[in-house]
N, C-alpha and C positions, 0 to 999 in steps of 0.2 A: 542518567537518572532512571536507572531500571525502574519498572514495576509501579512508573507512575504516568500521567496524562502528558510529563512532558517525557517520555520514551520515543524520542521522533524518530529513532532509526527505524525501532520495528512498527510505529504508527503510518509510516510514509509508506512503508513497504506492503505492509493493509491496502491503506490507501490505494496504491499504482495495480494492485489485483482487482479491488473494487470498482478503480474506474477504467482497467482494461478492457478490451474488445478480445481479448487474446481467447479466454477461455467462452464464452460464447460464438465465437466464431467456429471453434472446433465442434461445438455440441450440436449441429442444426436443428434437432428434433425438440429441443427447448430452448424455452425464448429466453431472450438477456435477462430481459427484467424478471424471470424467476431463478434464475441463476445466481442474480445480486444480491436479491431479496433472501437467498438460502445464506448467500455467503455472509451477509450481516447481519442473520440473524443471530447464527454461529459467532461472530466475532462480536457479538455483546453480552457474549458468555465466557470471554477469554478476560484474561488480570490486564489491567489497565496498559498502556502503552498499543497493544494491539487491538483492545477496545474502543482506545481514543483514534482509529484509523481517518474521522473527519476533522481533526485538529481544530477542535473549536476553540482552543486555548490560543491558540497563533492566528486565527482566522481563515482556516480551511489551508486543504494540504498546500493551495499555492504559496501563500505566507508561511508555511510553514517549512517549504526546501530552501526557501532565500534564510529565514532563520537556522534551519539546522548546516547549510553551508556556510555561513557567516560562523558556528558554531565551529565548524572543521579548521576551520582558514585559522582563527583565533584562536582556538587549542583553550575555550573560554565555554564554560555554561552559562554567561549574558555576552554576549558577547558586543564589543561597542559601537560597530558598523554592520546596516544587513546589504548585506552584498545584492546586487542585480538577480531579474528571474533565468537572465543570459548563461549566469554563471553556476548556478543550479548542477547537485547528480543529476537531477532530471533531464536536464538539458540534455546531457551527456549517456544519455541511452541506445546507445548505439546495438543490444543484443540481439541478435537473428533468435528469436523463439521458438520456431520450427521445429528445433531438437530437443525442445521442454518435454518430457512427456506429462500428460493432465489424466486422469483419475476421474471415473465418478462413481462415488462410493455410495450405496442405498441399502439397506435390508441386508446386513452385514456381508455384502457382495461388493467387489472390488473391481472395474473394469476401466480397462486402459481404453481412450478416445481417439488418442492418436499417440 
């Protein structure tokens, strides 16, 4: 369901940046909470799906990976069972971030963090 509030693949994926520690851990010299504050303000200027990154349609991103894996499993956009928070992508985050490179882009200047 591109390009709308239920877009939960690119909404979640909002989500899991918004409520990571990943890139404010890299930044030390700026605090989280301005960090989060920049990044959603940004992202309530993007077309819906990546706007809806708080899943208020499902009731926040937790309900909303038990729905969109429920979604997967079922090859169904209602799908008739929602699966456990156990059995969640989320669950299943296994990625070493380390080699992510992050970006802080200000004053049409581009600077890599790490």
């Amino acid at each position: 369901m591109t390009n709308s509030k239920h877009w939960l693949e690119e909404a979640l994926a909002e989500s899991s940046v918004v409520r990571s520690r990943y890139v404010s851990n890299k930044n030390k010299g700026v605090k989280a909470k301005h960090i989060t504050a920049m990044y959603e303000w940004h992202l309530k200027m993007m077309p819906p799906g990546y706007s809806d990154y708080e899943c208020r349609a499902y009731g926040g991103p937790d309900e909303a990976h038990k729905y969109f894996v429920s979604q997967l499993r079922e090859v169904k956009r209602t799908p008739e069972a929602i699966l456990p928070k156990s059995m969640t992508i989320r669950s299943l985050n296994l990625h070493d971030f380390s080699s992510v490179p992050t970006y802080w882009v200000s004053s049409n200047r581009l600077k890599q963090v790490c």
